[in-house]
N, C-alpha and C positions, 0 to 999 in steps of 0.2 A: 255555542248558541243553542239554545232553545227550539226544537221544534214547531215550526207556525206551524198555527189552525190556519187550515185549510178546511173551507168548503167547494170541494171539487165536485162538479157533475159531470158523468158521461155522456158523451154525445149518443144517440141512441144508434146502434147500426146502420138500420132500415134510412134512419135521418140524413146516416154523413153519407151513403155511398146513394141514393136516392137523388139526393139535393148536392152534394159536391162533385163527388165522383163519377156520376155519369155527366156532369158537365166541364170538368175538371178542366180537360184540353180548352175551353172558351173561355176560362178565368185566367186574364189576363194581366201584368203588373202593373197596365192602365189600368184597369179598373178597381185595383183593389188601393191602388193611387188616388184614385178618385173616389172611394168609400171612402177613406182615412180623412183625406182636406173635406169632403162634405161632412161627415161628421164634428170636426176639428178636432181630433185625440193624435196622442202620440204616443208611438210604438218603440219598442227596446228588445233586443232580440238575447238570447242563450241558446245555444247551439252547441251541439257535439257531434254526431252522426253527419252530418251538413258541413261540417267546417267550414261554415260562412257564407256557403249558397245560397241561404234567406236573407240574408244583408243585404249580398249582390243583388239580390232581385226586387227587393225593397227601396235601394237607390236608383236602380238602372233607368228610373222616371227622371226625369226634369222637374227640379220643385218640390224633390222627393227630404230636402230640409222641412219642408213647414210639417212634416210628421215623423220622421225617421230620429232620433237620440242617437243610437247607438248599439252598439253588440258586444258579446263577450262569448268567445270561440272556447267552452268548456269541456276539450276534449278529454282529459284527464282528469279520472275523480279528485286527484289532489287540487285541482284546479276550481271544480265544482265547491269544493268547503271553503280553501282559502278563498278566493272570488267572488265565489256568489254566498258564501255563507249557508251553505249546507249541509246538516247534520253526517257527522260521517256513520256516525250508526242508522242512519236512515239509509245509507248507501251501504254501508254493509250487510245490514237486512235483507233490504230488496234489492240491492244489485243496483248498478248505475243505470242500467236500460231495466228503467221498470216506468208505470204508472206515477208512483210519488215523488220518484225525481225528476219526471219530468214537469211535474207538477209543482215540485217547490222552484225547480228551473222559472219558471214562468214569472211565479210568484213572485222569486227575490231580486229577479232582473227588473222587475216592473219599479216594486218600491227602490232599489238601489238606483237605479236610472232616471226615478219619479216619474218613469210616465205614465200613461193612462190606459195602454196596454202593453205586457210581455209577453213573447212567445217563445217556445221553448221545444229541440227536437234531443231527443237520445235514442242513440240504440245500436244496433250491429248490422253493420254494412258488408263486411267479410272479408277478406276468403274467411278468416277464422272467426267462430263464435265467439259474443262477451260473455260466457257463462255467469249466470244459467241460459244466458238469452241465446235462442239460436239464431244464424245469420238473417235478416230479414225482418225480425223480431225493430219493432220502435215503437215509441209512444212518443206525442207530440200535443201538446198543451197549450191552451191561450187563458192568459189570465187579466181580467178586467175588474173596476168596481161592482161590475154588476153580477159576475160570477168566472169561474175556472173549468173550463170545459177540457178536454181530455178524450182520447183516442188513441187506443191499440191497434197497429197496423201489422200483417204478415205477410212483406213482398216477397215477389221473386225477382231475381236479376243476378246481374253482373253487381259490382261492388259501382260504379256508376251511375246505373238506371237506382238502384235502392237509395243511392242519394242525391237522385233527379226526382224519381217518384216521393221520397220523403216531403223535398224541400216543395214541392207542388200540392202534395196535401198539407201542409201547414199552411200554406199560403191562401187553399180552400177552406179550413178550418177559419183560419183571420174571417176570407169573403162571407163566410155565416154568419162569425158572430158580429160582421158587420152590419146585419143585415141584405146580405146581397143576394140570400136566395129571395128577395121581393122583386129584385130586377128579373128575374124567369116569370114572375106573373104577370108583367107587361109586357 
């Protein structure tokens, strides 16, 4: 398959840890439950680094069908091509914890799943690094009609909290690009 165009944007630094991250602890699976049905769009998740803690926290609402599809736990690159249909020279390029796979992560999960948004975590949680990536190293991606945002994270932790801390910033990424940094100006 053919490498999709993508048009990816970075979220800006100062933006995600400004407006997500220093609220991060108060974004909560209600609310970002409550973004989703007041918007009406539906979400489809790809995951690696996470093995499925975005899912979980995405159903763990009541009513969490009228927006939640589905997932696909892509922890093995062979899994990422055959599954989600992504270019294996894209992944041998840049490595499976990179920027672009996470970013076609988002992408292919969205159209394959047809919803209205995908989101997508890779990266290395540890003890051992993904080479090139060192442990800590992720990127996590949301992809919608209206664009593909994207962010490089460098945690520290235990192989645990990097995939608590992960699955919390994806979950802040969604809360933006839902709009939910407008709920902090009220």
């Amino acid at each position: 398959m053919a490498e999709p165009f993508i048009k990816a944007i970075e979220v800006k630094l100062e933006d995600f840890f400004t407006k997500v991250l220093s609220t991060i602890g108060r974004i909560t699976d209600k609310q970002i439950a409550e973004l989703l049905k007041k918007s009406k769009q539906t979400v489809s998740v790809a995951e690696s680094v996470t093995g499925g803690l975005i899912a979980s926290r995405l159903t763990s609402v009541p009513g969490s069908s009228e927006y939640f599809i589905g997932s696909l736990v892509a922890y093995h690159p062979r899994i990422k091509v055959i599954q989600l249909g992504i270019s294996a020279s894209l992944i041998s390029r840049h490595g499976a914890v990179s920027k672009e796979v996470a970013v076609a992560m988002a992408e292919e999960i969205k159209k394959r799943f047809k919803t209205d948004i995908g989101i997508a975590a890779t990266g290395a949680a540890g003890p051992a690094p993904v080479p090139p990536a060192p442990v800590g190293k992720v990127y996590i991606a949301v992809a919608s009609p209206k664009s593909t945002e994207w962010k490089e994270l460098n945690l520290q932790g235990t192989r645990p909290e990097i995939r608590k801390k992960t699955t919390q910033a994806v979950l802040g990424l969604l809360w933006l690009h839902l709009g939910g940094d407008e709920v902090l100006k009220h």
